[in-house]
N, CA and C of each residue as an Amber inpcrd file, in Angstrom:
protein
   501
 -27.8790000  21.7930000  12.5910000 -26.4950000  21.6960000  12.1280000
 -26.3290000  22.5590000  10.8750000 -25.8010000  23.5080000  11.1240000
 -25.0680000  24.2890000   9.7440000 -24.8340000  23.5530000   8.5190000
 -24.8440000  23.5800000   7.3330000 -24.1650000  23.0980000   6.6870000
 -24.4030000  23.8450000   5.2880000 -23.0100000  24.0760000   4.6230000
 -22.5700000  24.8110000   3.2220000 -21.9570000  23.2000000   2.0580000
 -22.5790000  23.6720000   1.3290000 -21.7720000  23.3040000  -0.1900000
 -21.3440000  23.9420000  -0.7100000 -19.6710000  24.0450000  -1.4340000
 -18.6960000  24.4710000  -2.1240000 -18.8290000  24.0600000  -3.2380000
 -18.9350000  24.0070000  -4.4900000 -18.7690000  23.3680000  -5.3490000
 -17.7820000  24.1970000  -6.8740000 -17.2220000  23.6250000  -7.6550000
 -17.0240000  23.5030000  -8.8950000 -17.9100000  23.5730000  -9.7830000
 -18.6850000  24.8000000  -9.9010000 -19.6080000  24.4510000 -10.6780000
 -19.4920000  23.7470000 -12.4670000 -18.2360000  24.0490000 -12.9110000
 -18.3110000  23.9520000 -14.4740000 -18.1850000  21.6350000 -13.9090000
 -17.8560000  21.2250000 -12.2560000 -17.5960000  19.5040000 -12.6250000
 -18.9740000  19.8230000 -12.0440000 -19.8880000  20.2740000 -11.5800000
 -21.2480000  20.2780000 -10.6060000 -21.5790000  18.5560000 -11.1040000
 -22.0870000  18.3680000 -12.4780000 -22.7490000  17.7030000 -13.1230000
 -22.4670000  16.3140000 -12.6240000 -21.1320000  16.0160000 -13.3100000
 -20.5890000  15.0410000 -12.8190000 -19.5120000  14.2360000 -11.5940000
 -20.0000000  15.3760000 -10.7620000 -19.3260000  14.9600000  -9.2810000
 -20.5840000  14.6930000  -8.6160000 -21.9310000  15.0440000  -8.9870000
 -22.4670000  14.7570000  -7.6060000 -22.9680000  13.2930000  -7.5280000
 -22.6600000  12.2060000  -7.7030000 -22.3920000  10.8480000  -7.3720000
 -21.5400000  10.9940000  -6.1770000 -20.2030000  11.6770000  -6.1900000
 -19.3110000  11.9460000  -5.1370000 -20.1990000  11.6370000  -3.7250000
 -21.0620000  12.5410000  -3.3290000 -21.6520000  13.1150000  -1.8180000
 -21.0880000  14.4360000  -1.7660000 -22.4100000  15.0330000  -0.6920000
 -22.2180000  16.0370000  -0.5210000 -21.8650000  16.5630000   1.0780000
 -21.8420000  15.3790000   1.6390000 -21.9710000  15.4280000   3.0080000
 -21.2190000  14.3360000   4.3180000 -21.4920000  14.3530000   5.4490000
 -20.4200000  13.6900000   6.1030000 -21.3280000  11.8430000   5.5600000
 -22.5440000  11.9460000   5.9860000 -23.5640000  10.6410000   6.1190000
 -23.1260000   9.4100000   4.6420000 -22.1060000  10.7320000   3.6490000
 -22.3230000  10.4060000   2.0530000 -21.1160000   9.6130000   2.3500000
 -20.4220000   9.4250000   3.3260000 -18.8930000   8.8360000   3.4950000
 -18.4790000   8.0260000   4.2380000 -18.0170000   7.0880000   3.9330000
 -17.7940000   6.1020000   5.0290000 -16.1270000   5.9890000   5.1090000
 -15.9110000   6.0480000   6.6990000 -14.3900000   6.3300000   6.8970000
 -13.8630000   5.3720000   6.6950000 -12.9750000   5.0200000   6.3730000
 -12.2770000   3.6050000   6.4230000 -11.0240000   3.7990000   7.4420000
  -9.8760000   4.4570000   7.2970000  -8.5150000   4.5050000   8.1030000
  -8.6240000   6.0570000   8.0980000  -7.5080000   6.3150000   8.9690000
  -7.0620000   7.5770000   9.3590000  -5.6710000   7.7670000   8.6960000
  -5.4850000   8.9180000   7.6420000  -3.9880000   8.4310000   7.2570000
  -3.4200000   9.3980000   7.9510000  -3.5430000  10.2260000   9.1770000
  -3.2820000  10.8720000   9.6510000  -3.3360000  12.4940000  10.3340000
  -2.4630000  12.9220000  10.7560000  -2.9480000  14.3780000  11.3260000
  -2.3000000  15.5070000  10.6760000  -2.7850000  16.5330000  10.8950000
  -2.4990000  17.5920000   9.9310000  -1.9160000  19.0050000  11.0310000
  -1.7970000  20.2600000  10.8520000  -2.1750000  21.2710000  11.7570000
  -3.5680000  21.6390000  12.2120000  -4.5600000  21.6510000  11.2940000
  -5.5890000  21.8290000  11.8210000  -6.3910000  20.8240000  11.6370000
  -6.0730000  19.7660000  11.2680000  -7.5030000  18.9370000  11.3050000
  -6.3080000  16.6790000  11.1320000  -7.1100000  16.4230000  10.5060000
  -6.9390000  15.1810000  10.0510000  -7.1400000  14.5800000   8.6600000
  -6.6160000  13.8800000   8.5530000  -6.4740000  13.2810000   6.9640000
  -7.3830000  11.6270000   6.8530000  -8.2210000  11.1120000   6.2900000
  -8.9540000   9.8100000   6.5930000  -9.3430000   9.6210000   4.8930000
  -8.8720000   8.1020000   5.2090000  -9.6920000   7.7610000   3.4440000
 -10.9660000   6.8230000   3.8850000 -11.6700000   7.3060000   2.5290000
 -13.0270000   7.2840000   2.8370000 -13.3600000   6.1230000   1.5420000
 -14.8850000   6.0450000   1.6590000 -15.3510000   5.4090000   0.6460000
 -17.1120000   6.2960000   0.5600000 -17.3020000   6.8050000  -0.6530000
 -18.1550000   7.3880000  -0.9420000 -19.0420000   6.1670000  -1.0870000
 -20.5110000   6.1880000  -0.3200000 -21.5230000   5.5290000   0.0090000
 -22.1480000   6.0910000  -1.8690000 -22.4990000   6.9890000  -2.4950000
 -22.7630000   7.0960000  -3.7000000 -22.1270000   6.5740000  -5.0760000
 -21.0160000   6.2640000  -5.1240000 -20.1240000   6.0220000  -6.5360000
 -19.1840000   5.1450000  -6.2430000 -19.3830000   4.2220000  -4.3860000
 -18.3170000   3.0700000  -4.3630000 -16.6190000   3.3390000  -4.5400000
 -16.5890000   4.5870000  -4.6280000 -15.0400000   4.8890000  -4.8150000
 -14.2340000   5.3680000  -3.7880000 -13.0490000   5.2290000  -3.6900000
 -12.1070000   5.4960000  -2.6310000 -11.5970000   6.9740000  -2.7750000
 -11.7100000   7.7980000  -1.6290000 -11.4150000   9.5740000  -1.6130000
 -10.3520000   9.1940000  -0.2970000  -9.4970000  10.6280000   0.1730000
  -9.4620000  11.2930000   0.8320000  -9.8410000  12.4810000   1.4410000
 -10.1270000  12.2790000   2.8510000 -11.4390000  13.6230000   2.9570000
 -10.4030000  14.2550000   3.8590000 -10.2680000  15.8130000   4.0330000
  -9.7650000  16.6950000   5.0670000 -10.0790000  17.0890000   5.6700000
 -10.2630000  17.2170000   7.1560000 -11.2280000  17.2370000   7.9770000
 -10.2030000  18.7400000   8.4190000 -10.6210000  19.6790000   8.2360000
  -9.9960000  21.2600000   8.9060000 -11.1090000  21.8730000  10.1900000
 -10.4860000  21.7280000  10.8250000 -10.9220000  22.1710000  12.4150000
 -11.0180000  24.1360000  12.5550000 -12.1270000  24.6630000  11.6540000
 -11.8220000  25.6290000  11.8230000 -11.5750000  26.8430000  13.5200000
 -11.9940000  25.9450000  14.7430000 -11.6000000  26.4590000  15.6780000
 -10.1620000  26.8450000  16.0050000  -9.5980000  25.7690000  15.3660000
  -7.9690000  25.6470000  15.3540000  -6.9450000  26.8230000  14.7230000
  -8.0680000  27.4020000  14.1590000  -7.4630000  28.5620000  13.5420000
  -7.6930000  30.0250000  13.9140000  -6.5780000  30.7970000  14.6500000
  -7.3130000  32.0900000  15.0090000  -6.9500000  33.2350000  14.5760000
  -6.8310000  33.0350000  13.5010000  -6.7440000  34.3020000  12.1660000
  -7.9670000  33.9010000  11.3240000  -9.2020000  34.9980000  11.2110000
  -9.7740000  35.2660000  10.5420000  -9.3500000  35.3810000   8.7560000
  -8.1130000  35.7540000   8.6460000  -7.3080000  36.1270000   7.6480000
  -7.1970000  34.9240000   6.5980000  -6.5600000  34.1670000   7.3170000
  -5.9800000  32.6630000   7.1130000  -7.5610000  31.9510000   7.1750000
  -8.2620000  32.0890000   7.8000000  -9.4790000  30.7360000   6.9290000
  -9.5310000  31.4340000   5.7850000  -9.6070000  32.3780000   5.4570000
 -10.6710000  32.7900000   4.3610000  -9.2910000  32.4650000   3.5060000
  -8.3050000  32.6480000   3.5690000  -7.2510000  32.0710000   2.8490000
  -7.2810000  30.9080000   2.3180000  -7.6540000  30.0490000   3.5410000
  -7.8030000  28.7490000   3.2230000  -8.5920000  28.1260000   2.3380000
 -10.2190000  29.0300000   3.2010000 -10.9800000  28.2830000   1.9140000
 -10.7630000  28.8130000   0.4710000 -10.6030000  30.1140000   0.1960000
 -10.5180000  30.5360000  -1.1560000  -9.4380000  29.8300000  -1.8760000
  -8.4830000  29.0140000  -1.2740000  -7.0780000  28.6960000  -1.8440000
  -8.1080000  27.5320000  -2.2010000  -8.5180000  25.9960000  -1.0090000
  -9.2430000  25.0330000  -1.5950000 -10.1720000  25.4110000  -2.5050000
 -10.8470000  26.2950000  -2.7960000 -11.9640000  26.1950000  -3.5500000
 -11.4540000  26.3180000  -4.9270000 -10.2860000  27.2840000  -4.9610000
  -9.6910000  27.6280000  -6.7440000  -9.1680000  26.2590000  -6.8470000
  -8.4740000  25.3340000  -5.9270000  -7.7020000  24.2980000  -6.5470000
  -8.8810000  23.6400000  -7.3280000 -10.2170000  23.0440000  -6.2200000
 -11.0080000  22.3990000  -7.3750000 -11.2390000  22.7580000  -8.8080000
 -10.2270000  23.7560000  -9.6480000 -10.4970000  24.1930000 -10.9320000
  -9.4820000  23.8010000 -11.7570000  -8.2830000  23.6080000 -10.5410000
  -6.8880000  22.7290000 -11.7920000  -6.6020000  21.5710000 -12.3130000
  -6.1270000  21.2030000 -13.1320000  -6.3890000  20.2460000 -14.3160000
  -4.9750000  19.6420000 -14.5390000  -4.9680000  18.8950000 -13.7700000
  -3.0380000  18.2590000 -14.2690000  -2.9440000  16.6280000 -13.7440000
  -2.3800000  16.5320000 -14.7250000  -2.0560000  15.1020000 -14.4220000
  -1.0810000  14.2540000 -13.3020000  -0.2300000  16.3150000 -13.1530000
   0.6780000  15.9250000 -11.8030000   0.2840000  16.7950000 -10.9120000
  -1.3780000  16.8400000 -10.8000000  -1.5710000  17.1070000  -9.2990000
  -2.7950000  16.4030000  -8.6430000  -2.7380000  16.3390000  -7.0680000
  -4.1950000  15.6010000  -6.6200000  -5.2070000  16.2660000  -6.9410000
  -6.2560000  15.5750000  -7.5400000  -7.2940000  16.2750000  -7.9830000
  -8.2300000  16.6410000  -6.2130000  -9.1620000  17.6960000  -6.5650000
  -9.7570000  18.3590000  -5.2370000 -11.1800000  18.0990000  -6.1120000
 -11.9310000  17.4500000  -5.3800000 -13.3290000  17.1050000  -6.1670000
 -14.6440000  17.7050000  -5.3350000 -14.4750000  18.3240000  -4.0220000
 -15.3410000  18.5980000  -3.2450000 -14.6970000  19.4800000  -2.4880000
 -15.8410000  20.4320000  -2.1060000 -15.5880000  20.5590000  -0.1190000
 -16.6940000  21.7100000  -0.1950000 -16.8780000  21.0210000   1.2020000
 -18.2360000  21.0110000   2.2480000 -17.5860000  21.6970000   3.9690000
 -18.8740000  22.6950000   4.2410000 -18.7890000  22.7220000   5.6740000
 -19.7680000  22.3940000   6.0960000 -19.2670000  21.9600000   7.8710000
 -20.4370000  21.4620000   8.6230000 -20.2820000  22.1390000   9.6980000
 -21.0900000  23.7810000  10.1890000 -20.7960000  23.9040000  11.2780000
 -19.2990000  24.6050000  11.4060000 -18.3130000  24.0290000  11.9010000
 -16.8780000  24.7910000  12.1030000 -15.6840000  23.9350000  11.1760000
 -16.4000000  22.9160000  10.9670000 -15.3340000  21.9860000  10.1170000
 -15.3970000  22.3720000   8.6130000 -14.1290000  21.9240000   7.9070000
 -14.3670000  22.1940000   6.2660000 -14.3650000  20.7800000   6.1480000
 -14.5620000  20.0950000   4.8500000 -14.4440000  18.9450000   4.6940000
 -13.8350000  18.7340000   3.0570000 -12.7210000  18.8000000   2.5410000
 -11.9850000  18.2780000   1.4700000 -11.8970000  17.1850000   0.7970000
 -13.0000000  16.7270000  -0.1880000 -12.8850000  15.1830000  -0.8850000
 -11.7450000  15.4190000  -2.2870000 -10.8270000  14.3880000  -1.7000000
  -9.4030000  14.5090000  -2.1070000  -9.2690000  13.0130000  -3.3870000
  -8.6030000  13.2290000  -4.2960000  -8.2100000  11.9730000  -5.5560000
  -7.5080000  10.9830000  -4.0030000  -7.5360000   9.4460000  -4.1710000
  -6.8720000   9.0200000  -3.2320000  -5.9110000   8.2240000  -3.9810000
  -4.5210000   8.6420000  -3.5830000  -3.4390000   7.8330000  -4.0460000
  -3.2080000   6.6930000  -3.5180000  -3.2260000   5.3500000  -4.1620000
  -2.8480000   3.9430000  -3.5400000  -1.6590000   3.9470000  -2.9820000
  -0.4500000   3.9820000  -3.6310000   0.8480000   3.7660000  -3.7190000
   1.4260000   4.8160000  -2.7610000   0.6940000   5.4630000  -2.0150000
   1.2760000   6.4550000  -1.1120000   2.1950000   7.4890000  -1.7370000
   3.1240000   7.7230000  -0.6810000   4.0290000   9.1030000  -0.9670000
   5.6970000   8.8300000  -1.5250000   6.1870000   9.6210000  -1.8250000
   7.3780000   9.6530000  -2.0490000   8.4950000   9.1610000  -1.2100000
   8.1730000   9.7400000   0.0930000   9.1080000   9.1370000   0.7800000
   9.1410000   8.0880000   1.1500000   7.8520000   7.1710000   1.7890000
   7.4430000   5.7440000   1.5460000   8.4490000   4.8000000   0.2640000
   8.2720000   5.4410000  -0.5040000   8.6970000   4.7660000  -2.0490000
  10.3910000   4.6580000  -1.7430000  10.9790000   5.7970000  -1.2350000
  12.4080000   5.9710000  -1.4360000  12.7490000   4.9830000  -0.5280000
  11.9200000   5.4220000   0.6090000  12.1940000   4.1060000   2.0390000
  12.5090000   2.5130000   1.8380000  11.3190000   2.2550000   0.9870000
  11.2200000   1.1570000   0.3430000  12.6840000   0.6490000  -0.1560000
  13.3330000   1.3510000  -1.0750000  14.2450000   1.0330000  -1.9610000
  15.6190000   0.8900000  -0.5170000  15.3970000   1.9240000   0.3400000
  16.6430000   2.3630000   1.5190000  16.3830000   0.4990000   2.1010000
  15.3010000   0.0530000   2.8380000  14.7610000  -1.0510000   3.0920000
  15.5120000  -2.2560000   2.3600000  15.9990000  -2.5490000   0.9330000
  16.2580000  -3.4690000   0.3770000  17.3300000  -3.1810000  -0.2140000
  18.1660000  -1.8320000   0.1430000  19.2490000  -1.5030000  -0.0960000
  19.8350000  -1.6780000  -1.6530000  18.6460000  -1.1240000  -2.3430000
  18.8390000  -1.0510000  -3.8430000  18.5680000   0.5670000  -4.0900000
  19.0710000   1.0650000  -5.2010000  18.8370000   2.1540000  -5.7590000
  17.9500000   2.3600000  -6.8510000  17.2470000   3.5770000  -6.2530000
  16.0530000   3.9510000  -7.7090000  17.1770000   3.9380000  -9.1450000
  16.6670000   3.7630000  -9.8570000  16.9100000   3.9030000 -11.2810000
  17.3950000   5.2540000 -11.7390000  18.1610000   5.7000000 -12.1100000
  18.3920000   7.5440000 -12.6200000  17.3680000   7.8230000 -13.5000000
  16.9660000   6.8960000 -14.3030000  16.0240000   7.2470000 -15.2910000
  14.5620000   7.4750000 -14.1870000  14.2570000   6.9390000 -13.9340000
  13.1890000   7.0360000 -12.8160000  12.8060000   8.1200000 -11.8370000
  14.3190000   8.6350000 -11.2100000  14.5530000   9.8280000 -10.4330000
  14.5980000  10.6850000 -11.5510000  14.6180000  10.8350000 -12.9850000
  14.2900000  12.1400000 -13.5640000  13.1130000  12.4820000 -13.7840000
  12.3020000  11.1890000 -14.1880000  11.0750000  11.2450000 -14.8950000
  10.4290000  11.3530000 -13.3280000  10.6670000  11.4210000 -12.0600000
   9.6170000  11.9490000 -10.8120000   9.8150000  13.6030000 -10.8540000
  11.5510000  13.6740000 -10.8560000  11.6060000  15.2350000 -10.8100000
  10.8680000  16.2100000 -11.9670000  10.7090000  15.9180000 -13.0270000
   9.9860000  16.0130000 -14.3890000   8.7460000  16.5240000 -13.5160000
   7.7310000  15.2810000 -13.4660000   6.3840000  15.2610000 -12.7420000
   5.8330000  16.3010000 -11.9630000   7.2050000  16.3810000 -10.8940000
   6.7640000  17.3080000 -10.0010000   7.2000000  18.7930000 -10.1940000
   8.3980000  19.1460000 -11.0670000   8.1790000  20.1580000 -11.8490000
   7.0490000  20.1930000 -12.6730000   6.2880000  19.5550000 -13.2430000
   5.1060000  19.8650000 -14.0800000   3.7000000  20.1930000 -13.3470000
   3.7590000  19.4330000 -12.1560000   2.8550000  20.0060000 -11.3680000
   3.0110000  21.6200000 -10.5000000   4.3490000  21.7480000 -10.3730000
   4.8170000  22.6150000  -9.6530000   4.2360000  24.1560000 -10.4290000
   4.2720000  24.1530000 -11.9310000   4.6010000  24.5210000 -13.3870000
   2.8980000  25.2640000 -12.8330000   2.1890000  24.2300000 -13.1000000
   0.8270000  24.2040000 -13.0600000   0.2290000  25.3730000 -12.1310000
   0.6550000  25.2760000 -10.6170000   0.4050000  25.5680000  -9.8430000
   1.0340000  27.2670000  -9.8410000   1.7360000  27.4080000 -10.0250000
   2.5850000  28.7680000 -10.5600000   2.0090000  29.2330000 -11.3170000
   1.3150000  28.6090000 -12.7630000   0.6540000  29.6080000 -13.7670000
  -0.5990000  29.9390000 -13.6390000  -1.0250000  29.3420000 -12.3620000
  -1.9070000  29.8050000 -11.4160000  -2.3460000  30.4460000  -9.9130000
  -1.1270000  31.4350000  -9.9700000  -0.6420000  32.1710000  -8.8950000
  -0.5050000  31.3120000  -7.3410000  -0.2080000  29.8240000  -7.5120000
  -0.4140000  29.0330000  -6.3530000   1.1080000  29.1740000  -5.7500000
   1.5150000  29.4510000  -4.8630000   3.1150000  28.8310000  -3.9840000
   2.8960000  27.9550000  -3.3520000   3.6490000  26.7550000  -3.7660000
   3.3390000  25.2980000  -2.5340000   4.8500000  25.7450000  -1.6370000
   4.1310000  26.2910000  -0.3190000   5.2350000  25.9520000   0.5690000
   5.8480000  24.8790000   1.6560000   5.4870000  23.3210000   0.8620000
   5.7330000  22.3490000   1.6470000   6.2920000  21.4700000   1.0080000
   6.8450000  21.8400000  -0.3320000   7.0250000  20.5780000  -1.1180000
   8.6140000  19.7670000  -0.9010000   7.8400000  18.5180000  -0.3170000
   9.1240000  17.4770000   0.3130000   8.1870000  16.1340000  -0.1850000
   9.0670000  14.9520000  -0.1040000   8.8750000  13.3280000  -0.9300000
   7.5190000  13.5550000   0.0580000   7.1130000  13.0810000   1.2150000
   5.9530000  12.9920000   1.8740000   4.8040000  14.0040000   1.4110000
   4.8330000  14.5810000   0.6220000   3.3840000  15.3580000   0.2160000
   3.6320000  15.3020000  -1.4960000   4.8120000  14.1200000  -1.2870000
   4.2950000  13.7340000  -3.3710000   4.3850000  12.7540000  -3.3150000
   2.7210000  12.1330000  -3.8720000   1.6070000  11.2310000  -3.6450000
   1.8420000  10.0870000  -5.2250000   2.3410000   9.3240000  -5.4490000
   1.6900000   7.9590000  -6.5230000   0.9500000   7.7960000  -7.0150000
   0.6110000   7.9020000  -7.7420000  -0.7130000   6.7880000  -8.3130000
  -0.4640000   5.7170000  -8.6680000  -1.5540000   4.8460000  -9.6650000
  -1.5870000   3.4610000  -9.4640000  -0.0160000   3.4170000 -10.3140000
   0.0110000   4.0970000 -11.1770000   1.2170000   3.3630000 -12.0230000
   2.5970000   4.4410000 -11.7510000   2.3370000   4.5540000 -10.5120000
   3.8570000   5.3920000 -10.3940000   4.1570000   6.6600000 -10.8160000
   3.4380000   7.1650000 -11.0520000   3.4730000   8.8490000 -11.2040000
   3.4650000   9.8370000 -10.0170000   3.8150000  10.7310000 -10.5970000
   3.8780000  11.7470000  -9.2430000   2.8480000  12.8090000  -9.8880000
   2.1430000  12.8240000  -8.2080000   0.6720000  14.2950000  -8.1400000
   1.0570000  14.9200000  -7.1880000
């Protein structure tokens, strides 16, 4: 079986508790499917902590162009530093797959959250809806002064944390 490590070298030190590998992870749920692969939160068998791993199907892809896109795009994210974005703590190949160990947000996504409020037929707070738009301009900010374009950004790919922030 093939297998590559990616790493961050300046976190090397203190990620490798993380795992480096599929054996290092134990799946718990599937939070779903992607274009090329699947989304699953995990629990790292080393450090007891809860990830999201990305499972990218590199068969699925038939531009040569675009993996190498891909991976070079994942590999620089593991270097950004923001409080409004998911942190990228790993990634590993095995063979044809990449594998992405992802910060895992409890509180889910944005649109979940808005749903919620649609559900009980109350309204977010204005103060609340500024301080998300804030957030995700600051992450957005981030990602720009690091030649990144997010071309997907909608409530479902902006993620919570424990106390209600947006990554």
């Amino acid at each position: 079986m093939e297998k590559h490590v990616f790493e961050n070298e300046i976190q090397k030190s203190s990620l490798d508790d993380i795992g480096n590998c599929l054996e290092d992870f134990e799946i718990l749920q599937s939070l779903g499917k992607r274009d090329y692969g699947i989304v699953l939160k995990v629990k790292s068998r080393k450090n007891q902590k809860i990830y999201v791993m990305k499972e990218i199907d590199l068969n699925l892809i038939n531009d040569k162009n675009e993996i190498e896109t891909l991976l070079n795009t994942n590999f620089e994210l593991l270097n950004l530093q923001s409080p409004h974005l998911v942190k990228y703590y790993k990634i590993f190949k095995i063979n044809q797959k990449i594998y992405i160990i992802m910060e895992y947000m409890a509180n889910g996504n944005l649109k979940n959250y808005i749903q919620g409020y649609l559900d009980m037929y109350k309204a977010i707070e204005e103060l609340e809806i500024w301080e998300f738009l804030y957030q995700c301009l600051s992450g957005i900010c981030i990602l720009h002064k690091n030649y990144f374009l997010h071309r997907d950004i909608k409530p479902s790919n902006l993620f919570l944390t424990d106390n209600k922030k947006i990554n």
